[in-house]
PDB file of N, CA, C and O in Angstrom:
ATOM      1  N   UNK A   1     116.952 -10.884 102.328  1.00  0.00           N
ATOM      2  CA  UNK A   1     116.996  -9.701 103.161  1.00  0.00           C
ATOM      3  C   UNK A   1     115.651  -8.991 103.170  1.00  0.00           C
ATOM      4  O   UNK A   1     115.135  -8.566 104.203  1.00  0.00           O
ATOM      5  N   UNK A   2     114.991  -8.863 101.683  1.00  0.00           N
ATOM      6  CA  UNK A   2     113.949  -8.054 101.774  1.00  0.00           C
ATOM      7  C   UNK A   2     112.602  -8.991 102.917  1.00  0.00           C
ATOM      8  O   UNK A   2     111.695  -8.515 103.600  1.00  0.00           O
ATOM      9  N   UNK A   3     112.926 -10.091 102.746  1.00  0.00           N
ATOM     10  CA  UNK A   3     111.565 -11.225 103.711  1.00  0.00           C
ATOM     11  C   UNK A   3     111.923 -10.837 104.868  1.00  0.00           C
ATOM     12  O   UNK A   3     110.987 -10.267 105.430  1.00  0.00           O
ATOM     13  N   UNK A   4     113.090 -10.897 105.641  1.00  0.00           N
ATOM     14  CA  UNK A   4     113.646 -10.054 107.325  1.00  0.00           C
ATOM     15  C   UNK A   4     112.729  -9.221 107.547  1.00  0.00           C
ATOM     16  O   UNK A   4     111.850  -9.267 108.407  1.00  0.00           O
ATOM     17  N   UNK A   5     113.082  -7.858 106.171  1.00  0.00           N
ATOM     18  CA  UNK A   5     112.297  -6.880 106.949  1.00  0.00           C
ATOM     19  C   UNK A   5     111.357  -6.769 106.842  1.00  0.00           C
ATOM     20  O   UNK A   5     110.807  -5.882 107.496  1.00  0.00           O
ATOM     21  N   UNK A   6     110.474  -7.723 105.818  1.00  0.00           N
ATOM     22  CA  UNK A   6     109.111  -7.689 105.703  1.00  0.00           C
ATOM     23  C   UNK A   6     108.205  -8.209 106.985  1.00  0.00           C
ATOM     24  O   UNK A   6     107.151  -7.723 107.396  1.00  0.00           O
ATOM     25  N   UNK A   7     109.085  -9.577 107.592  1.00  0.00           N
ATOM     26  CA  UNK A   7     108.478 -10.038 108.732  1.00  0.00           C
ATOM     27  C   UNK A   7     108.479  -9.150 109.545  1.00  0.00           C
ATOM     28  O   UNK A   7     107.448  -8.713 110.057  1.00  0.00           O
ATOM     29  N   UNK A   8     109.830  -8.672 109.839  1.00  0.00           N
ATOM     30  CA  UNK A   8     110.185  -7.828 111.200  1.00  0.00           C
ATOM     31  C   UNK A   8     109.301  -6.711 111.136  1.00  0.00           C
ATOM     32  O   UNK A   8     109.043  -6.382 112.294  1.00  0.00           O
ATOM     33  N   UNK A   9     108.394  -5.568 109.856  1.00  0.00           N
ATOM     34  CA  UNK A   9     108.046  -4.453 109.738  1.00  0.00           C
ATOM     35  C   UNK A   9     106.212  -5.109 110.452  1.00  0.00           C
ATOM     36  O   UNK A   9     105.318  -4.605 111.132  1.00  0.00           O
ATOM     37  N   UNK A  10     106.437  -6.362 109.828  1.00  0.00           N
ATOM     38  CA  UNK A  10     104.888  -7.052 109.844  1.00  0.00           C
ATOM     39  C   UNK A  10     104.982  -7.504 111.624  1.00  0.00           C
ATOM     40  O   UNK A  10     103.941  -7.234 112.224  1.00  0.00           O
ATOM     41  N   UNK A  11     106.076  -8.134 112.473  1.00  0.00           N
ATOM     42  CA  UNK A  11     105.847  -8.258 114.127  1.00  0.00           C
ATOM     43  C   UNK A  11     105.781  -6.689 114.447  1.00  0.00           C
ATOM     44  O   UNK A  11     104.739  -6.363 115.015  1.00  0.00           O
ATOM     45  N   UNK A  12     106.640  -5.713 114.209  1.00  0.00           N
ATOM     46  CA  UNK A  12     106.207  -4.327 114.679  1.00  0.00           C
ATOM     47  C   UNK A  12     104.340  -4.044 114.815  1.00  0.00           C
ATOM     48  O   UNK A  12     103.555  -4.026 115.763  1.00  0.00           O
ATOM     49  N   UNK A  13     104.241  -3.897 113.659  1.00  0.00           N
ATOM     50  CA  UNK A  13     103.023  -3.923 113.293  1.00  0.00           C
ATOM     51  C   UNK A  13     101.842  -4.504 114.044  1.00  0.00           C
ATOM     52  O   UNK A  13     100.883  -3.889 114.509  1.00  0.00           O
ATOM     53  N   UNK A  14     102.100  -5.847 114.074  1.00  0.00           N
ATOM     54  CA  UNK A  14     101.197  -6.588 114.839  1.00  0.00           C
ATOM     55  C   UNK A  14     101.579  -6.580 116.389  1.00  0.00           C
ATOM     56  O   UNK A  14     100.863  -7.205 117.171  1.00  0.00           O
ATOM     57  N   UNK A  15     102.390  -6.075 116.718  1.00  0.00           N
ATOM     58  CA  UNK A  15     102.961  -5.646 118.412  1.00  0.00           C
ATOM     59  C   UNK A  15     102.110  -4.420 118.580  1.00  0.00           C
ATOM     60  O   UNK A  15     101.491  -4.543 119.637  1.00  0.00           O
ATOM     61  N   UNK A  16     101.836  -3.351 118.015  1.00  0.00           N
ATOM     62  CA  UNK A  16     101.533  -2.313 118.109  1.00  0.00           C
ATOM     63  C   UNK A  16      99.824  -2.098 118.039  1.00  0.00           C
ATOM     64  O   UNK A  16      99.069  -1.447 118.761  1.00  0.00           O
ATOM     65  N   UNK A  17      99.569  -2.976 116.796  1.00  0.00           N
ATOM     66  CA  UNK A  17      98.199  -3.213 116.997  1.00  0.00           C
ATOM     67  C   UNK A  17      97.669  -3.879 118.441  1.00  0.00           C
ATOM     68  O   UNK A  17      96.769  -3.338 119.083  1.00  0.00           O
ATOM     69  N   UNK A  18      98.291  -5.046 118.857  1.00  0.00           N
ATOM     70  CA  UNK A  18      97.958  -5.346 120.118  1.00  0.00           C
ATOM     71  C   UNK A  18      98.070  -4.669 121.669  1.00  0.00           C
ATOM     72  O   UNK A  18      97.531  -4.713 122.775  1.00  0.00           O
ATOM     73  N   UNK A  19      98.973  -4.128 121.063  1.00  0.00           N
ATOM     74  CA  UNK A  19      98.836  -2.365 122.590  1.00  0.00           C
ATOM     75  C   UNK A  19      97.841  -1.524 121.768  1.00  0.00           C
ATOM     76  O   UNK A  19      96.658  -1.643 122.086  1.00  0.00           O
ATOM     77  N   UNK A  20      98.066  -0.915 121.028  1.00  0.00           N
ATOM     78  CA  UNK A  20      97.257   0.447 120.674  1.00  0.00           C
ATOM     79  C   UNK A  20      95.777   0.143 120.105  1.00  0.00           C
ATOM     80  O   UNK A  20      94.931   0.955 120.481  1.00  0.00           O
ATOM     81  N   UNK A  21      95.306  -0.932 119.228  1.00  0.00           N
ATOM     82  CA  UNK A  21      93.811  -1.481 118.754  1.00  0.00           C
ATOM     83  C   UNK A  21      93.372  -1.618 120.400  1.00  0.00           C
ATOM     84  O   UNK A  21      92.630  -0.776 120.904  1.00  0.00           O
ATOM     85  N   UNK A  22      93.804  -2.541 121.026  1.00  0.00           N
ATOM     86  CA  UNK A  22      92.986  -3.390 122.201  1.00  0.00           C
ATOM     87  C   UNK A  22      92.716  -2.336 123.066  1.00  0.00           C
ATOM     88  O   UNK A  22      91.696  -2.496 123.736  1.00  0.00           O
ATOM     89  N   UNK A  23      93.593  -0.871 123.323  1.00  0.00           N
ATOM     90  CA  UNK A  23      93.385  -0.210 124.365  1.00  0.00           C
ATOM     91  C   UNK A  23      92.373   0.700 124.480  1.00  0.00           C
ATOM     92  O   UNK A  23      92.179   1.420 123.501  1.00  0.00           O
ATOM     93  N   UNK A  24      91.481   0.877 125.725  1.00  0.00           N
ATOM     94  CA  UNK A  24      90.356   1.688 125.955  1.00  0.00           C
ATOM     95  C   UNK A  24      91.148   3.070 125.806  1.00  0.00           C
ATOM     96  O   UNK A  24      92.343   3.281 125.597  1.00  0.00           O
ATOM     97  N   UNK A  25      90.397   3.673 125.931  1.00  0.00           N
ATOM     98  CA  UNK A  25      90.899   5.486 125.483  1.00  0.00           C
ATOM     99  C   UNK A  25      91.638   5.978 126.548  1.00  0.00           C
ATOM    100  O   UNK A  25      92.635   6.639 126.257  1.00  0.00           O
ATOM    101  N   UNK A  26      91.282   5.747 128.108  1.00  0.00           N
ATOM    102  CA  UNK A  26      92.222   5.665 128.983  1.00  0.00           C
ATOM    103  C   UNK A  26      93.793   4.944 129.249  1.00  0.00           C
ATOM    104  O   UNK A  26      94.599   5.346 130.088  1.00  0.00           O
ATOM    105  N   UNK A  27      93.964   3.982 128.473  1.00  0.00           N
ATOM    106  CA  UNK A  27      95.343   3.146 128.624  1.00  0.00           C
ATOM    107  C   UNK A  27      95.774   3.964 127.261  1.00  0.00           C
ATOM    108  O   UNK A  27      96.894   4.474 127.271  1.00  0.00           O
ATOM    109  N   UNK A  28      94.955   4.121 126.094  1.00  0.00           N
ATOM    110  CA  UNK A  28      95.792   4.711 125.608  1.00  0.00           C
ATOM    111  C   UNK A  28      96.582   6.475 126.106  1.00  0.00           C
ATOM    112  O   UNK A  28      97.714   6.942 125.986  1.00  0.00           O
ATOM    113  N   UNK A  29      95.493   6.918 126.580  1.00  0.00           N
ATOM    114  CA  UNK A  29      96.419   8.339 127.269  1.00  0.00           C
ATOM    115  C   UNK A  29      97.201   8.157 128.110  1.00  0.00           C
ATOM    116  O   UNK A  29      98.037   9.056 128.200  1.00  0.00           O
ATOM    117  N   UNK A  30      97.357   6.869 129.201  1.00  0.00           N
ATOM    118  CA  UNK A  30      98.339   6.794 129.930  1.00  0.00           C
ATOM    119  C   UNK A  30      99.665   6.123 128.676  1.00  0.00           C
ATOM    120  O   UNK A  30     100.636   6.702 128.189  1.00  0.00           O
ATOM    121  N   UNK A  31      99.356   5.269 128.559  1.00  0.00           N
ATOM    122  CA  UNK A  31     100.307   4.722 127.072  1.00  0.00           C
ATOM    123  C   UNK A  31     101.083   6.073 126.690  1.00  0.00           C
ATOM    124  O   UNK A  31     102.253   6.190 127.056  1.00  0.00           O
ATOM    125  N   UNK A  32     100.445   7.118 125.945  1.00  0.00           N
ATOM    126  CA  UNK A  32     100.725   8.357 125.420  1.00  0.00           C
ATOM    127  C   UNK A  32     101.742   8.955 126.320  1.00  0.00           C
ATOM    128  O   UNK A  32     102.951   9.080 126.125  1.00  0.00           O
ATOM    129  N   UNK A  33     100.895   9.362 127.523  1.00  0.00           N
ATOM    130  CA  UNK A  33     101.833   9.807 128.631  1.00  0.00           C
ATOM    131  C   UNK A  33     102.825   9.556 128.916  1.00  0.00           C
ATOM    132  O   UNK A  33     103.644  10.328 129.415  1.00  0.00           O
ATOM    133  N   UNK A  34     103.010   8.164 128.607  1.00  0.00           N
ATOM    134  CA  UNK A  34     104.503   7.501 129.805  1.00  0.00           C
ATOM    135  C   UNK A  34     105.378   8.016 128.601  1.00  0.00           C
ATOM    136  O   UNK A  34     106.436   8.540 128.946  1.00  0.00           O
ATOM    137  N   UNK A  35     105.040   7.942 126.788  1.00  0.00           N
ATOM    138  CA  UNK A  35     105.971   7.576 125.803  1.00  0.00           C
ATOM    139  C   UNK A  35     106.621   9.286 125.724  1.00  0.00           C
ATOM    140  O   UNK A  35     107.715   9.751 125.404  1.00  0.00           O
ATOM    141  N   UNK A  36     105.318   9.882 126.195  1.00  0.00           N
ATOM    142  CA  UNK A  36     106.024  11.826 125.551  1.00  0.00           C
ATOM    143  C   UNK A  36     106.473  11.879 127.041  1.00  0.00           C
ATOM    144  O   UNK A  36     107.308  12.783 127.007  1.00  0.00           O
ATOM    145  N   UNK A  37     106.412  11.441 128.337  1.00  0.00           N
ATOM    146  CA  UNK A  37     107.229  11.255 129.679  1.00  0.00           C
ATOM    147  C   UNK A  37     108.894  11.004 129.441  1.00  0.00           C
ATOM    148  O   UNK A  37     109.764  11.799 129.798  1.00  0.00           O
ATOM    149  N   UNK A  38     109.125   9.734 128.766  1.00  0.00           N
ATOM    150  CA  UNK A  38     110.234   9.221 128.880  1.00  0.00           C
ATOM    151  C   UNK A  38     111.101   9.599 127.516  1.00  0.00           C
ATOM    152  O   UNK A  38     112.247   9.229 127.259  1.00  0.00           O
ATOM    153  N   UNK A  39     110.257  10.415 126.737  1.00  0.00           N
ATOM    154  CA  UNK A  39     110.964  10.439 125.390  1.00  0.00           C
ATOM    155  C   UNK A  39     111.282   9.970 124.211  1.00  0.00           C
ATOM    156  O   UNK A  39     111.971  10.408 123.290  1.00  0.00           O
ATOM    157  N   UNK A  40     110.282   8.390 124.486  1.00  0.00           N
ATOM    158  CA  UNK A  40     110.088   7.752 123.882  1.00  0.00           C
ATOM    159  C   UNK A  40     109.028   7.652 122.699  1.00  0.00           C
ATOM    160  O   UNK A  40     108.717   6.701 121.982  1.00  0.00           O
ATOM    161  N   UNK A  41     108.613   8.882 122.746  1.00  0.00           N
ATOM    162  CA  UNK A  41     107.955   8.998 121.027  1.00  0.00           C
ATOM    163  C   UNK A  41     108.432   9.408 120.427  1.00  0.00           C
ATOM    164  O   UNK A  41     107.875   9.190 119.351  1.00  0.00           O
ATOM    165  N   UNK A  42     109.809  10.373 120.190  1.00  0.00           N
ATOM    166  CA  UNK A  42     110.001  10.773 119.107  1.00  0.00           C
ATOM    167  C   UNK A  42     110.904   9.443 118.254  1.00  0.00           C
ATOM    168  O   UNK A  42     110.964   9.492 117.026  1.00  0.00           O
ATOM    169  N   UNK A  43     111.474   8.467 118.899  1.00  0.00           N
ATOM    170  CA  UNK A  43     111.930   7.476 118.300  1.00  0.00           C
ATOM    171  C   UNK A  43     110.917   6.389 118.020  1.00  0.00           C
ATOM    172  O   UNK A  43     111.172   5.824 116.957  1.00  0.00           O
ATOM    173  N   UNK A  44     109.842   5.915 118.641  1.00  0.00           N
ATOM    174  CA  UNK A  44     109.006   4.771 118.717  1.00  0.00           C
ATOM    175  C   UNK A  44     107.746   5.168 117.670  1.00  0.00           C
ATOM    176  O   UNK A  44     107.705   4.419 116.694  1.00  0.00           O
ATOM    177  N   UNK A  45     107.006   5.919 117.694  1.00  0.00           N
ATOM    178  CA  UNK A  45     106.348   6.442 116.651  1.00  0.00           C
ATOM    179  C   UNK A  45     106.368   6.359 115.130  1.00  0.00           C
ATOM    180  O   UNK A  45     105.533   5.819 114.404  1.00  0.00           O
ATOM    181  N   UNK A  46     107.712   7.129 114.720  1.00  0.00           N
ATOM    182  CA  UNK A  46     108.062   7.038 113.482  1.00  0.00           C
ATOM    183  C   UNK A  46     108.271   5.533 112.753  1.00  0.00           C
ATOM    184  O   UNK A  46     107.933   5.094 111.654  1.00  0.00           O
ATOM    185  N   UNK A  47     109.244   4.757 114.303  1.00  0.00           N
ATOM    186  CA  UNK A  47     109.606   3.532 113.688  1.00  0.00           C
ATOM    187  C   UNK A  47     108.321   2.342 113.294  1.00  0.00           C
ATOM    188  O   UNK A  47     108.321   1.364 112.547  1.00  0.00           O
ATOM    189  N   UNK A  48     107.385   2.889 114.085  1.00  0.00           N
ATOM    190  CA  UNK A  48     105.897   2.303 113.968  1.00  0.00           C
ATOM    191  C   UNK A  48     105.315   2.399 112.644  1.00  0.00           C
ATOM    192  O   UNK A  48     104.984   1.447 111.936  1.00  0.00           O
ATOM    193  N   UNK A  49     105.201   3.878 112.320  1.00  0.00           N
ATOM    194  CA  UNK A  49     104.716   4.550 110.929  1.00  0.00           C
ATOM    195  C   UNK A  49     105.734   3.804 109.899  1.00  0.00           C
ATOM    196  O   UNK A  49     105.389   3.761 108.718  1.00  0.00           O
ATOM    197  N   UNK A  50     106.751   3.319 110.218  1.00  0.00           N
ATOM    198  CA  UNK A  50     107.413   2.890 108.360  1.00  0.00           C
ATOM    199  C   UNK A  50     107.389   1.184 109.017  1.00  0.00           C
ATOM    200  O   UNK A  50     107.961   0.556 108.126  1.00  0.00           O
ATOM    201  N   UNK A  51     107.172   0.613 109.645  1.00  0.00           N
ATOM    202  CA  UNK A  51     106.765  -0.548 109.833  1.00  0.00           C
ATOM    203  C   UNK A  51     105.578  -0.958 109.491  1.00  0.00           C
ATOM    204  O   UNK A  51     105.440  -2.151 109.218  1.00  0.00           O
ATOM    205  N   UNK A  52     104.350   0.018 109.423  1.00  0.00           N
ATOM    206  CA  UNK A  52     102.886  -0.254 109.298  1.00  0.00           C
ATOM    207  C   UNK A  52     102.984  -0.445 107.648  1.00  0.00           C
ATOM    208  O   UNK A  52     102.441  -1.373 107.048  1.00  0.00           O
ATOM    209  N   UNK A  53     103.760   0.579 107.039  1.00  0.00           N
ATOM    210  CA  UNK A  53     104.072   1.081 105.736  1.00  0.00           C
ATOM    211  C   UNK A  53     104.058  -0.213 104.568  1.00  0.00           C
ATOM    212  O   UNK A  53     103.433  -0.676 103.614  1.00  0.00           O
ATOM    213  N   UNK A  54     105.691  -0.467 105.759  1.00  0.00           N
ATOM    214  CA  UNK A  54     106.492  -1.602 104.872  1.00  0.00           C
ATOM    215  C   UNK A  54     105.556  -2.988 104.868  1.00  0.00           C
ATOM    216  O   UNK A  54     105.274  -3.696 103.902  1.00  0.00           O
ATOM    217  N   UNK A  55     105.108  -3.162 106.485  1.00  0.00           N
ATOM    218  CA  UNK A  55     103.936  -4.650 106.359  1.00  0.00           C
ATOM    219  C   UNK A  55     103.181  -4.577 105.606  1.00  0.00           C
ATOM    220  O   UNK A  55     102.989  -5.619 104.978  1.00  0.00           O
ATOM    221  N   UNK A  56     102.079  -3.003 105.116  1.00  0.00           N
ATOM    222  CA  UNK A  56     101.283  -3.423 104.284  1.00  0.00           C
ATOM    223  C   UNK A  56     101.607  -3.244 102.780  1.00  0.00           C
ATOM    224  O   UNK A  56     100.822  -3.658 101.926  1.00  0.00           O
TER     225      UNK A  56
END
């Protein structure tokens, strides 16, 4: 069980790096935009922060 969530915290992780590392400062404010738009940061954020946590 603990290897699941180690992978799964470690694909979060590396999903997130590949949107948020790769993006110019503009995709990231639109990025930003759409997530505090749709409401989708107060759930997606956090789950990011204990995924980065748990991968490293």
């Amino acid at each position: 069980m603990a290897g699941l969530i180690q992978r799964t915290a470690t694909a979060i992780d590396d999903m997130w790096q590949s949107i948020w590392g790769d993006a110019s400062r503009g995709e990231k404010i639109i990025i930003a935009t759409i997530l505090l738009a749709t409401g989708l940061a107060i759930p997606v954020i956090p789950i990011v922060w204990v995924a980065r946590l748990i991968a490293n």
